[in-house]
N, C-alpha and C positions, 0 to 999 in steps of 0.2 A: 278511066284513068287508073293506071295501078296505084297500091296502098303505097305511101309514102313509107320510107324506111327508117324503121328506130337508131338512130345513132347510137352512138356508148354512151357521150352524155345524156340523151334524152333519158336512158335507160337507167341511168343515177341518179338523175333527179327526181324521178317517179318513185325509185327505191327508199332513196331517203326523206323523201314527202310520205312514204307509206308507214316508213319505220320512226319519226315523229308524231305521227298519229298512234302509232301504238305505243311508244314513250308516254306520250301524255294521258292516253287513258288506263296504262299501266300505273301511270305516278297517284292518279287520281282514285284509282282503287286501292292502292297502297296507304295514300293517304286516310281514306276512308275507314282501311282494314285499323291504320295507327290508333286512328279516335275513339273509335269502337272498342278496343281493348284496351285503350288507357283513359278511357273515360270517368270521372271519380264518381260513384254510384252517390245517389243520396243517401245522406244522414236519415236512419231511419230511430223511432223511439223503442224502450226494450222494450219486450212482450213484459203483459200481468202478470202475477204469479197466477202458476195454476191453482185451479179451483181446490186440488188438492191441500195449499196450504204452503207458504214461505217452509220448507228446508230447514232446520234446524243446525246449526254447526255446531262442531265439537269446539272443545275450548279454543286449542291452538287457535283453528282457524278465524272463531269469537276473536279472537285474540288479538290476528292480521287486520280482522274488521272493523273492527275499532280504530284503528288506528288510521283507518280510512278514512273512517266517518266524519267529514265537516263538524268545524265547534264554531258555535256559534247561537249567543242569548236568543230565547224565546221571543218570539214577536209575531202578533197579530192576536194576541190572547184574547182583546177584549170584543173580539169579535164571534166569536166559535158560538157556534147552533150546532145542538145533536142532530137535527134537519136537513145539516147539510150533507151527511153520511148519509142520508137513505132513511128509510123505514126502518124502526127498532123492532126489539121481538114482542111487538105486544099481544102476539096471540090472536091477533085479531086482521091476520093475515096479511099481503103484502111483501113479505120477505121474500128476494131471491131463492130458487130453488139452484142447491150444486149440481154436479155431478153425482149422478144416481138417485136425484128426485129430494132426496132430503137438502131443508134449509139448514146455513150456520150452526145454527144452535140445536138443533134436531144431531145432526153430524159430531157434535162436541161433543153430546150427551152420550152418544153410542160408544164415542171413544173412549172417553175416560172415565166411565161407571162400570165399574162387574158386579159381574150376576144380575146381568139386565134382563128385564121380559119388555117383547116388544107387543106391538099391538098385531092384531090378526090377518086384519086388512089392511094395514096402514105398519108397514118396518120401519118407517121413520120415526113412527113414534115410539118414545121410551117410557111405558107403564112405572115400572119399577127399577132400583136396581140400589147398590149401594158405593159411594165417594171417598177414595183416600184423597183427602183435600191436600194438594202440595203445598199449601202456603201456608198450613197451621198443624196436619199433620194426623187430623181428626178423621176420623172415621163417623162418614155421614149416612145412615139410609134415606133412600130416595122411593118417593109415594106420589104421581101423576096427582093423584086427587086428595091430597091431605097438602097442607101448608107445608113449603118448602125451605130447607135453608141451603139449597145449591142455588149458587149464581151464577152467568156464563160473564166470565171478563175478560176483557182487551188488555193484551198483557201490555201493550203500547199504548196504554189508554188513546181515547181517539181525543181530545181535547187537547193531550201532550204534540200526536200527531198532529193537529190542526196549526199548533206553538210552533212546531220544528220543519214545517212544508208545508203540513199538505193542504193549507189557507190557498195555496197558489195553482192545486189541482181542478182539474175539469168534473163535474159531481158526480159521472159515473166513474173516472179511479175513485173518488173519495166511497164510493158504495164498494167498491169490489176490496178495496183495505177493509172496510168495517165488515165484512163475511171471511177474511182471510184465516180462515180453521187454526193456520199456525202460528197469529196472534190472540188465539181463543182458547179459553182453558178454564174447565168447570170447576168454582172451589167455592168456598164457604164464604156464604151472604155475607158476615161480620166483618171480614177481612175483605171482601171485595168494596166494600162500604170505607174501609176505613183507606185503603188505597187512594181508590179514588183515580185521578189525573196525577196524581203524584209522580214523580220520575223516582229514580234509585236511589238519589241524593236523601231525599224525602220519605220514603218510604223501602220495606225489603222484607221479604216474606223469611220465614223460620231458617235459622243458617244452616240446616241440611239440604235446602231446597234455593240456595243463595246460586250455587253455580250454572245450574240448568235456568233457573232466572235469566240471568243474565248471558246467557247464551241466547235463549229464546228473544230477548231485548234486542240486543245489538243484531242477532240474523234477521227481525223485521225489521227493523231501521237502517240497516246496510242495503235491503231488498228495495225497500221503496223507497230509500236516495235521502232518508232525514236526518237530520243533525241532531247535533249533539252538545248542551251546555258543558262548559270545563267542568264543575260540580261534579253534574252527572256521570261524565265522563270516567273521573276519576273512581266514584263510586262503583262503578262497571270494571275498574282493575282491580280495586280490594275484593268484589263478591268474585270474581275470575280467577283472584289469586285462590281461590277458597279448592276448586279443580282439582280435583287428585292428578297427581303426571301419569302419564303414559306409562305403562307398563314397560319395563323392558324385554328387550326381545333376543 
C-alpha cells in the first residue's frame, strides 16, 4: 500500500508540536540559567585577622572607626577566665606558633626591642636587646637570663575584650585575639601592672604616646566587631584629639 500523504495540516501540527517542545525546554533552561545567576550567595563570616597582626589606622580613619564602633556597658564581667583565651606565655610551652615559627610573644619581642641578639639555633628567641617603653618612655635593657622588667600586653586587654564581645566567641577566635601581635606591645612590667583590664576612661599611658594608643585601641576593637562603653568612647576622642593633622599638601 503506498505511504499515505502528509497534508498541510498534518504538516502544522507536527511543526508546532515540535516547536512547543523546544519552547519549553528553552523556558526551562532559561529559567534555570535566571536562578543560577540571581541566586543570593550565603552569608559568609569575615576571615581572622592575619597572623600578621590587626592593621593599625591612622588617626582620620581611628577616627571613622570609632564612630562605628557599638556603645554599649560591659557585660559578662563576672564571668571572664584567662583560660578561656588559650594558654598564656608561661614558658612552659603550649603557645601557638605564627607565621614563621615564632609564637606571640617571641614575635613582639623581635619587634619592638633594638639592638637585639638572637639565639643561634633558635631566631625566635630574643637573648638580649634593649625597650623604648611607649607607655612610660623609659629606656629599658633586656637580659633572657637576669630578671626582667619587659612585659608583653594586650593593648585591648583580653578581660575588657571578654566585657565588650568576645564572652559570645567560639574559643578558638578567642585564642587567635589573645596572639593578635597588633594588639600586643612590649613595655614596662610597672605600667603594664598598673593598667591592667582598665579601658581609656581608666587608665592612658604618657601623653606623648596618647595618640598611637588610641589608634591601636579602636583598630582592634573595630577588627574584632567589640564595643564600646560612652566613657570610653569619649576618652578615645580626647586622646585622638591629641593627633597632629595631616600635613598639608
Amino acid at each position: 500500500m503506498p505511504p499515505r500523504s502528509r497534508t498541510p495540516a498534518r504538516r502544522r501540527r507536527r511543526r508546532l508540536f515540535a516547536s512547543s517542545v523546544l519552547l519549553i525546554a528553552l523556558s526551562a533552561g532559561g529559567l534555570a540559567l535566571y536562578l543560577n545567576r540571581h541566586e543570593t550567595p550565603a552569608a559568609e563570616p569575615p576571615p581572622p585577622p592575619e597572623q600578621a597582626g590587626t592593621p593599625i589606622l591612622d588617626a582620620a580613619r581611628a577616627r571613622a572607626g570609632l564612630d562605628r564602633l557599638p556603645v554599649a556597658w560591659n557585660r559578662n564581667w563576672e564571668t571572664y577566665e584567662r583560660n578561656a583565651f588559650g594558654p598564656g606565655w608561661s614558658g612552659r610551652g603550649g603557645e601557638p606558633a605564627l607565621t614563621g615559627g615564632c609564637t606571640a610573644r617571641e614575635q613582639v619581642m623581635k619587634r619592638d626591642l633594638t639592638e637585639t641578639r638572637v639565639g643561634d639555633s633558635n631566631s625566635c628567641l630574643v637573648l638580649s636587646g634593649t625597650l623604648d617603653d611607649p607607655y612610660t618612655g623609659e629606656r629599658i635593657p633586656y637580659d633572657r637570663f637576669a630578671s626582667s622588667e619587659i612585659e608583653i600586653d594586650h593593648v585591648v586587654a583580653l578581660g575588657d575584650a571578654w566585657r565588650s564581645g568576645a564572652s559570645q566567641w567560639k574559643p578558638e577566635q578567642r585564642q587567635t585575639f589573645a596572639n593578635d601581635v597588633g594588639n600586643l606591645l612590649a613595655v614596662e612590667k610597672q605600667a603594664n601592672q598598673e593598667k591592667g583590664s582598665k579601658s581609656p576612661d581608666q587608665w592612658q599611658p604618657r601623653e606623648a604616646y596618647r595618640c598611637e594608643y588610641a589608634r591601636r585601641w579602636v583598630s582592634v576593637k573595630e577588627r574584632w566587631g567589640l564595643s564600646v562603653q560612652p566613657t570610653e568612647k569619649s576618652a578615645l576622642v580626647d586622646m585622638l584629639d591629641t593627633c597632629a593633622p595631616p600635613a598639608n599638601r
